[in-house]
ZAKE-822369 format. One record per residue (C-alpha): residue in three letters; x, y, z. Coordinates in steps of 0.5 Angstrom, whole numbers, plus 500, padded with zeros to 3 digits. Example, Ala and Ser with C-alpha at 12.3 -4.5 7.8 and 13.67 -1.06 7.14 Angstrom:
<rs>
[r "ALA"; [525; 491; 516]]
[r "SER"; [527; 498; 514]]
</rs>
This chain:
<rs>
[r "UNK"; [763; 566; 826]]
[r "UNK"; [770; 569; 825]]
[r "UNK"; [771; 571; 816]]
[r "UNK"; [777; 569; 814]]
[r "UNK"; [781; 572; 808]]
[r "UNK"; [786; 568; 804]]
[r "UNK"; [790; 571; 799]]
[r "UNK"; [795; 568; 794]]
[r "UNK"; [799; 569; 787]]
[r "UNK"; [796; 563; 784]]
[r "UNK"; [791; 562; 780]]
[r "UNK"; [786; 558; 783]]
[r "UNK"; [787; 552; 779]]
[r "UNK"; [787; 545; 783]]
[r "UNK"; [793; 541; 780]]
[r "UNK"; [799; 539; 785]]
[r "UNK"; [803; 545; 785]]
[r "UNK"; [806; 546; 792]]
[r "UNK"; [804; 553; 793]]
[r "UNK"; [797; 552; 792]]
[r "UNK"; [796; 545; 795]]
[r "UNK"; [798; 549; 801]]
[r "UNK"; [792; 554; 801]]
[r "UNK"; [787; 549; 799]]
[r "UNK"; [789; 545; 804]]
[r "UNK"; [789; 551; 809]]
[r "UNK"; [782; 554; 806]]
[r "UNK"; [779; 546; 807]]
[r "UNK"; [781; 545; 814]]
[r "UNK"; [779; 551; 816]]
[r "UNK"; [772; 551; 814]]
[r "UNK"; [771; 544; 816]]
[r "UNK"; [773; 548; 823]]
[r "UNK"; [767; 552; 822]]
[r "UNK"; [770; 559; 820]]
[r "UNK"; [768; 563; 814]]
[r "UNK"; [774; 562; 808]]
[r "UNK"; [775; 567; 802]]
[r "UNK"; [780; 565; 798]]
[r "UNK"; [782; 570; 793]]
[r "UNK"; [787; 569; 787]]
[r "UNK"; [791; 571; 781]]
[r "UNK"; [786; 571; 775]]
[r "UNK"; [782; 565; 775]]
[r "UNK"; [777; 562; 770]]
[r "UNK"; [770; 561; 773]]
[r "UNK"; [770; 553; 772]]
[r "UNK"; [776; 553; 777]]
[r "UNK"; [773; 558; 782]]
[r "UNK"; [766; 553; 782]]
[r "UNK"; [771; 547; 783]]
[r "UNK"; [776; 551; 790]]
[r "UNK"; [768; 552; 792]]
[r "UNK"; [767; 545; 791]]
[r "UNK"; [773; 542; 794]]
[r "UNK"; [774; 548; 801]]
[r "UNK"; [768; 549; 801]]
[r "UNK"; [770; 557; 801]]
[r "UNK"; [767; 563; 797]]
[r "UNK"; [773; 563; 791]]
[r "UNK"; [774; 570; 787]]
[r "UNK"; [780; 572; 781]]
[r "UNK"; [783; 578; 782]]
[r "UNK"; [783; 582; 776]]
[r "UNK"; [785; 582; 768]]
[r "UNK"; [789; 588; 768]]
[r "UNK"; [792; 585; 775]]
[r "UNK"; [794; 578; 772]]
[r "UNK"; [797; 582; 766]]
[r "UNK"; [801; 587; 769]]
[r "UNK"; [804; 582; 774]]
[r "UNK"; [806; 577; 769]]
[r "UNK"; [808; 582; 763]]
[r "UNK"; [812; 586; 768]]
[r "UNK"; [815; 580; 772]]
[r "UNK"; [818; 577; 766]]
[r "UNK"; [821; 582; 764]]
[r "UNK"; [825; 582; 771]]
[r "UNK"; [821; 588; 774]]
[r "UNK"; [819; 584; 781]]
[r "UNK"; [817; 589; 786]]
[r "UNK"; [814; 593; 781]]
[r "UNK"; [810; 587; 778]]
[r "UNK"; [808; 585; 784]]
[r "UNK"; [811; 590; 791]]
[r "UNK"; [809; 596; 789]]
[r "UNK"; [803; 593; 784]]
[r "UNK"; [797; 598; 786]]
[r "UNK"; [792; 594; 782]]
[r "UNK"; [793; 588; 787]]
[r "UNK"; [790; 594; 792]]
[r "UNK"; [785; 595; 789]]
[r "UNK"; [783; 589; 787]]
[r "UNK"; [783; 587; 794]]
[r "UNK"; [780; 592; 797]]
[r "UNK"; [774; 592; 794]]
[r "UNK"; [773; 585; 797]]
[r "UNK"; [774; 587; 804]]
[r "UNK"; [769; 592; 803]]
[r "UNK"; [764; 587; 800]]
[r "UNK"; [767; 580; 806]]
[r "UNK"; [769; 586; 812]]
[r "UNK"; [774; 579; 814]]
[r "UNK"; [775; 579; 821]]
[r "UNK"; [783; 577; 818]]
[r "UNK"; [787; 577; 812]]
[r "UNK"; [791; 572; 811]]
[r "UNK"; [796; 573; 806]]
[r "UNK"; [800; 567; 802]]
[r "UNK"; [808; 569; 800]]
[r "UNK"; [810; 577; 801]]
[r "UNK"; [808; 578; 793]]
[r "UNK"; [802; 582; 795]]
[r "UNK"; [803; 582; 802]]
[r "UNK"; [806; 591; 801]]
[r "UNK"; [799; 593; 798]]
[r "UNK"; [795; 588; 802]]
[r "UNK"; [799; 592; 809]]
[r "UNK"; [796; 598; 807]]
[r "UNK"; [788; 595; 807]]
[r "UNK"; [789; 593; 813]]
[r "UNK"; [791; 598; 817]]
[r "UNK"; [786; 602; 814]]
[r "UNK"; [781; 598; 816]]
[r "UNK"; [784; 596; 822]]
[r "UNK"; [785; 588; 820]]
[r "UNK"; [789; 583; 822]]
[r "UNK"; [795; 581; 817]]
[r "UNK"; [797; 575; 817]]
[r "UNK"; [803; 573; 812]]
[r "UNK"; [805; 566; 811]]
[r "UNK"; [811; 564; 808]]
[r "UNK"; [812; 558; 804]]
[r "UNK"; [819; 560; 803]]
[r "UNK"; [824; 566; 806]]
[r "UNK"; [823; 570; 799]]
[r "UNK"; [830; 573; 798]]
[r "UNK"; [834; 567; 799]]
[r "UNK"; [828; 563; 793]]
[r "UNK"; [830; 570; 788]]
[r "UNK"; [837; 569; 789]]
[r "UNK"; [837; 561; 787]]
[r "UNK"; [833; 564; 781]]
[r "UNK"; [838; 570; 780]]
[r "UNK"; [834; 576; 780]]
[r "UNK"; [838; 582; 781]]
[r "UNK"; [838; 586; 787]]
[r "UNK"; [837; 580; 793]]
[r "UNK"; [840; 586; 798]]
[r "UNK"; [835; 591; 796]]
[r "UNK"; [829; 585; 796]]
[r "UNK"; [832; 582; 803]]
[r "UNK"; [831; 589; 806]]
[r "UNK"; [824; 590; 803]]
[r "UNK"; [822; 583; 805]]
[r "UNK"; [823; 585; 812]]
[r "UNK"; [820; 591; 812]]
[r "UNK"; [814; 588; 810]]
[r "UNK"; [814; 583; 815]]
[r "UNK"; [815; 588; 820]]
[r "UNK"; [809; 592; 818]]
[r "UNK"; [804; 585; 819]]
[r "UNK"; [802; 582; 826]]
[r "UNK"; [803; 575; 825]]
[r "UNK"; [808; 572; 821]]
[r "UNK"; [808; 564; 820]]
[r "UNK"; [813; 559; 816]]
[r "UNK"; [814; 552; 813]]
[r "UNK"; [820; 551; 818]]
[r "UNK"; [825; 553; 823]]
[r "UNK"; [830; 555; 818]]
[r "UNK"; [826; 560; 815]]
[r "UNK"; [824; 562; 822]]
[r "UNK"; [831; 563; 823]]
[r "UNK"; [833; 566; 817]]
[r "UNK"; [827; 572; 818]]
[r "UNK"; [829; 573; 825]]
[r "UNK"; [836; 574; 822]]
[r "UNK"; [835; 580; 817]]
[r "UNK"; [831; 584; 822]]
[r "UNK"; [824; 581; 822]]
[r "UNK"; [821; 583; 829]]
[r "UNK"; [814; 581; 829]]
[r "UNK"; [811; 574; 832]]
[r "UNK"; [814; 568; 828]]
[r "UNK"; [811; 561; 828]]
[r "UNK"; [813; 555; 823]]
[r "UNK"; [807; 551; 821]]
[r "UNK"; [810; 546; 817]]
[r "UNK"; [807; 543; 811]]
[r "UNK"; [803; 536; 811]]
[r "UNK"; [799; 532; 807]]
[r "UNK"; [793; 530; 807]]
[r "UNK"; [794; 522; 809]]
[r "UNK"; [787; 520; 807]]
[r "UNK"; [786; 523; 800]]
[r "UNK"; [794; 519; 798]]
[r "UNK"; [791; 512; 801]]
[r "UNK"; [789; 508; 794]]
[r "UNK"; [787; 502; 793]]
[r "UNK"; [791; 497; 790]]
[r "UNK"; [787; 495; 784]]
[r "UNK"; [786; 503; 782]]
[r "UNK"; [794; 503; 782]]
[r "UNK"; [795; 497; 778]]
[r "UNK"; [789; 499; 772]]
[r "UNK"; [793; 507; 772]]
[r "UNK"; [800; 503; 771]]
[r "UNK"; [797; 498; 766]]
[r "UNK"; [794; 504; 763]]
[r "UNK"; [801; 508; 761]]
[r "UNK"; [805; 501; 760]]
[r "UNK"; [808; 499; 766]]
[r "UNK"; [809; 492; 768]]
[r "UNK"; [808; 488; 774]]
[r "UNK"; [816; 487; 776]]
[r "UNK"; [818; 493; 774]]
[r "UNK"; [820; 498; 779]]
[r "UNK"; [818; 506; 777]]
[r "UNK"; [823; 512; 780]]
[r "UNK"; [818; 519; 781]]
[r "UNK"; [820; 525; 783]]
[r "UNK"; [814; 530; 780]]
[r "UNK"; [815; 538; 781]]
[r "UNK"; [814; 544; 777]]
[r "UNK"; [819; 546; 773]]
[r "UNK"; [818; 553; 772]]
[r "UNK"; [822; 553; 779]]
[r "UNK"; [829; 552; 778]]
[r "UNK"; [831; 547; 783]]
[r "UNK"; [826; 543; 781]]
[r "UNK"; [828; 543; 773]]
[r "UNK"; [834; 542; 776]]
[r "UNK"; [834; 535; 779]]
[r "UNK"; [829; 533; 774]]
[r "UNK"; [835; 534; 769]]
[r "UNK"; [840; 531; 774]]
[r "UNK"; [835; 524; 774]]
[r "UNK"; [833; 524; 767]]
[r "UNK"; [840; 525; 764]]
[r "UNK"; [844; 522; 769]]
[r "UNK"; [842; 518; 774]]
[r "UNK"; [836; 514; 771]]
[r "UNK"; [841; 512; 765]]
[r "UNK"; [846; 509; 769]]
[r "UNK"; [841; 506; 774]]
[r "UNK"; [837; 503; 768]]
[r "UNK"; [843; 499; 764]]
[r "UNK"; [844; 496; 771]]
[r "UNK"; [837; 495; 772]]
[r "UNK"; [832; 493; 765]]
[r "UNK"; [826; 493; 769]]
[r "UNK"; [828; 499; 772]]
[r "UNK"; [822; 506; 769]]
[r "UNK"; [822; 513; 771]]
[r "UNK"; [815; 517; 772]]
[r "UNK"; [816; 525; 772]]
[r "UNK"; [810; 529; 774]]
[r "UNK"; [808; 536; 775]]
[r "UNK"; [807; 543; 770]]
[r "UNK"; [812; 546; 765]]
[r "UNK"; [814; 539; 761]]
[r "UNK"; [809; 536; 755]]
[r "UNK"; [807; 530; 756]]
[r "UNK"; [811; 524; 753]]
[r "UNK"; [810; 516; 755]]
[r "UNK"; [816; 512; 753]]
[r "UNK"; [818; 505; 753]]
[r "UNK"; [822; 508; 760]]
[r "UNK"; [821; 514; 762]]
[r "UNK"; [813; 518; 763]]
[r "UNK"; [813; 525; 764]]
[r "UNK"; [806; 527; 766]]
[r "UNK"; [804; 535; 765]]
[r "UNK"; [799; 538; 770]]
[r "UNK"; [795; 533; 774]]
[r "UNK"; [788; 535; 776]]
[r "UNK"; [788; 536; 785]]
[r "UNK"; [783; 529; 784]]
[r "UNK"; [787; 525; 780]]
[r "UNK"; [793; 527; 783]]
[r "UNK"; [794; 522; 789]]
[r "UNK"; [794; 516; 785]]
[r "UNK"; [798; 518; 779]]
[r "UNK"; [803; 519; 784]]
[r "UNK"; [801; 513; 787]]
[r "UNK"; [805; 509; 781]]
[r "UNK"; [812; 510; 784]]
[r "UNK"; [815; 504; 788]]
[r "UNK"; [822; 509; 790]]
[r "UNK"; [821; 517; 790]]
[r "UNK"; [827; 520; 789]]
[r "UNK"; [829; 528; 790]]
[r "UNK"; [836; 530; 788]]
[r "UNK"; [834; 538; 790]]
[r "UNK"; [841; 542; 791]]
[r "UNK"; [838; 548; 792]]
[r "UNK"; [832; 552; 795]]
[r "UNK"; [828; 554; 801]]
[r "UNK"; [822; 551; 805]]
[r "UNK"; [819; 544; 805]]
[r "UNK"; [818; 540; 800]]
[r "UNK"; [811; 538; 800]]
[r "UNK"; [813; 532; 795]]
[r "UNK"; [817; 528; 800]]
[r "UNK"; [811; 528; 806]]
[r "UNK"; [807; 527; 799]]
[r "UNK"; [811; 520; 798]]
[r "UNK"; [811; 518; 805]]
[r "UNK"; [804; 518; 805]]
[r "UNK"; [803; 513; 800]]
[r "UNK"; [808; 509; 803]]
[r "UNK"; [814; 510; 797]]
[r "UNK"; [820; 510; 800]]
[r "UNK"; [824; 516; 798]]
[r "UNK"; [831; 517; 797]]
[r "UNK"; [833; 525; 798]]
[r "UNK"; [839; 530; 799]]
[r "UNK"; [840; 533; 805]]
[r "UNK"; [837; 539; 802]]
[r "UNK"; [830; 536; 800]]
[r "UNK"; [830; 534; 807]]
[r "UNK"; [832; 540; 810]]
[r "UNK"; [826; 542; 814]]
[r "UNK"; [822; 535; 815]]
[r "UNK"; [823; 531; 822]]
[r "UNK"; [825; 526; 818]]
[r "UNK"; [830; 521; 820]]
[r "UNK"; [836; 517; 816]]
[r "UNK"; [835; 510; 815]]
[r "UNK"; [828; 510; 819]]
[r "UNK"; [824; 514; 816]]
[r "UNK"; [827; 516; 809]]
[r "UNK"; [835; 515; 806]]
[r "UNK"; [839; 522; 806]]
[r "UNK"; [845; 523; 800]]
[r "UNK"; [850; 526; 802]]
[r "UNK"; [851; 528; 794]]
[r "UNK"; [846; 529; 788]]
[r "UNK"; [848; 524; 784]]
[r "UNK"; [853; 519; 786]]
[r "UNK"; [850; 518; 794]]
[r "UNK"; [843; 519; 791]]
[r "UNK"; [845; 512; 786]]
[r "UNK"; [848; 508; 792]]
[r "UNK"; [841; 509; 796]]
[r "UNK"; [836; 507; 790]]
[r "UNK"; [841; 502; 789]]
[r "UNK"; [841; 500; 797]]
[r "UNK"; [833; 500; 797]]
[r "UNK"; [833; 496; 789]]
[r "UNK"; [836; 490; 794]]
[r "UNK"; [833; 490; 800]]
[r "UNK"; [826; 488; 800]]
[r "UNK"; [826; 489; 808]]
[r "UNK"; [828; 496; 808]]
[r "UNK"; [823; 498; 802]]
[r "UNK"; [818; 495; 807]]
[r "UNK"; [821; 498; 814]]
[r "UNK"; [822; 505; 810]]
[r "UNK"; [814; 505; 808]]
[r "UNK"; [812; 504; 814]]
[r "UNK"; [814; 509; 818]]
[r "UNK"; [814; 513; 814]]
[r "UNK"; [806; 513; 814]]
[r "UNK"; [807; 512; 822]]
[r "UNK"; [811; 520; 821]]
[r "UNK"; [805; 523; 816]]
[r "UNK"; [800; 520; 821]]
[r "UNK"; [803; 522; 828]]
[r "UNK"; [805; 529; 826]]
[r "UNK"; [805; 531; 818]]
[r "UNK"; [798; 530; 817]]
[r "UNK"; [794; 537; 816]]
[r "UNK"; [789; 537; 821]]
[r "UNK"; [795; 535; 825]]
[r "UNK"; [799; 542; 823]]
[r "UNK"; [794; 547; 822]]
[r "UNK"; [790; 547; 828]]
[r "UNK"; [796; 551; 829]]
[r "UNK"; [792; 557; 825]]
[r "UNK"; [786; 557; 830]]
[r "UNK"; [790; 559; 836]]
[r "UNK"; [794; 564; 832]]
[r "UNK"; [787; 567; 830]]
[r "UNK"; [785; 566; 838]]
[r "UNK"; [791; 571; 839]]
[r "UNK"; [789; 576; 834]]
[r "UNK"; [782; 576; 835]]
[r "UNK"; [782; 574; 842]]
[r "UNK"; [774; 576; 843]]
[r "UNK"; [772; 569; 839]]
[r "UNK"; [775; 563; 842]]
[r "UNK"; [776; 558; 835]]
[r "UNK"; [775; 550; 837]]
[r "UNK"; [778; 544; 833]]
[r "UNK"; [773; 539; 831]]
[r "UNK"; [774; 533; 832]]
[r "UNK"; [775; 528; 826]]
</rs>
């Protein structure tokens, strides 16, 4: 059986934050398809990892105390690279637990640890594959950090020193191959689960009742961490702008937000939702009857989108939060030219045309189904490590 090792900068701690959605994902998939998954993480509590085990059915370790502290305390005051590059904690962490698993690969999710991680293994002589959410470099311009040229050079070099290197979109790829990246690239784009988003209607009328939302009344969602600014961004942008203008010309209209960094709140209009654990995530989404993401600004996809298109919400976005989805505009989801005012008009278009809500729904559960699922995307990963470890041939199971 082929042992898998899997690294993320997360906790292991299973609500909907994109980042650690994907890696469960992963690690669930491939367990399913009979390979050996570790998971490690940034500082976890026991009942967490207990819950990871229970949901991928793979083996879930922390990394250290000492690690989580230096990586936040010296990330927060701006020192990135040296809170997490050149962080030697990280290596040793991770290198005990490749002496104690002795993984056939290691997978390592964002380039945060994936330096230290680079030296395990070319002493062990272990396959390194980094999968990259987002072309890091561009997401810390957004973000303002200083050194961007210093830090492109750096994440080229690490990718460089991998073998395998896989991203969320072609854009990505594109970007990487740009800077000098030299290693074999693959885009394995980001899914959903379709089935664990199909609710029951009757879960979903209890869960509106429970928070107050009547049967005629049409709730906007958007969710998203806000420790992201693009995402704190276009929360601001829908709460204080676009909601407000919508809802004086609708009284029936309210607006769901969802997702870590905000503190509850349950209004006669607008409900924000913190942290929503991995199972009760879908049908609390579930609540929306219009998505809408007014992102200008960020890199790789957005798991939110694919997310409402599962459970059959028809979505209003940007260009820019579609960047990177084999959507279509006006058949699968309606693209706005601008964060505010087209994004205004489309809402407005979908409010009165029942038949397009409907059309919107449909295909876009067609797209999720045909080639967004991630039983669909992942396979990819199987015949990545066929490529890395030729001596064992990896097949899909079916269902």
């Amino acid at each position: 059986m082929t042992r898998i090792l899997i690294i993320t900068v997360h906790p292991l701690y299973p609500i909907s934050h994109g980042g650690i959605v994907r890696v469960i994902e992963e690690a669930k998939f491939l367990s399913k398809n009979g390979i050996e998954v570790h998971i490690v993480g940034n500082f976890t509590k026991k009942r967490d990892l207990v819950l990871v085990e229970k949901i991928t059915g793979a083996r879930a370790y922390t990394f250290s105390m000492l690690t989580f502290l230096t990586t936040g305390i010296l990330s927060k005051l701006g020192l990135f690279t040296i809170g997490w590059i050149n962080n030697s904690f990280i290596r040793r962490d991770v290198t005990k637990l490749v002496e104690k698993i002795k993984p056939d690969i290691i997978q390592v999710e964002f380039i945060h640890t994936a330096h230290q991680v680079s030296m395990i293994s070319k002493k062990y002589n272990i396959p390194l594959l980094i999968s990259e959410h987002n072309v890091e470099y561009i997401k810390l311009s957004i973000e303002k950090q200083r050194d961007i040229k210093k830090f492109k050079l750096i994440e080229k070099n690490i990718c460089n020193s991998t073998n395998y290197i896989t991203t969320v979109s072609e854009k990505d790829k594109e970007e990487l191959l740009r800077i000098g990246v030299n290693r074999p690239i693959k885009t394995i784009p980001n899914g959903v689960d379709y089935q664990r988003f199909q609710i029951k209607t009757d879960v979903r009328d209890r869960l509106r009742q429970k928070y107050g939302i009547q049967k005629d009344d049409i709730v906007l969602v958007f969710h998203g961490t806000l420790n992201y600014n693009p995402n704190n961004a276009a929360n601001d942008l829908l709460k204080n702008q676009i909601f407000p203008e919508l809802s004086s010309k609708h009284t029936n209209l309210k607006l769901l937000l969802i997702g870590p960094g905000r503190t509850s709140f349950i209004g006669n209009k607008v409900i924000e939702l913190s942290e929503i654990s991995f199972d009760e995530f879908p049908m609390h989404l579930s609540m929306g009857d219009i998505g809408v993401v007014p992102l200008t600004e960020g890199s790789g996809t957005r798991l939110k989108i694919i997310e409402y298109l599962a459970l059959g919400i028809p979505t209003v976005s940007t260009e820019i939060g579609a960047e990177g989805l084999p959507v279509c505009d006006n058949r699968d989801i309606l693209i706005a030219r601008d964060a505010k005012d087209d994004v205004m008009k489309k809402i407005t278009m979908l409010l009165n045309d029942r038949k397009l809500q409907q059309s919107l729904s449909e295909n876009g559960k067609k797209l999720v189904i045909e080639e967004l699922d991630w039983n669909v995307v992942l396979k990819e990963y199987l015949r990545i490590y066929e490529e890395l470890k030729p001596c064992k041939r990896l097949s899909v199971k079916k269902g």
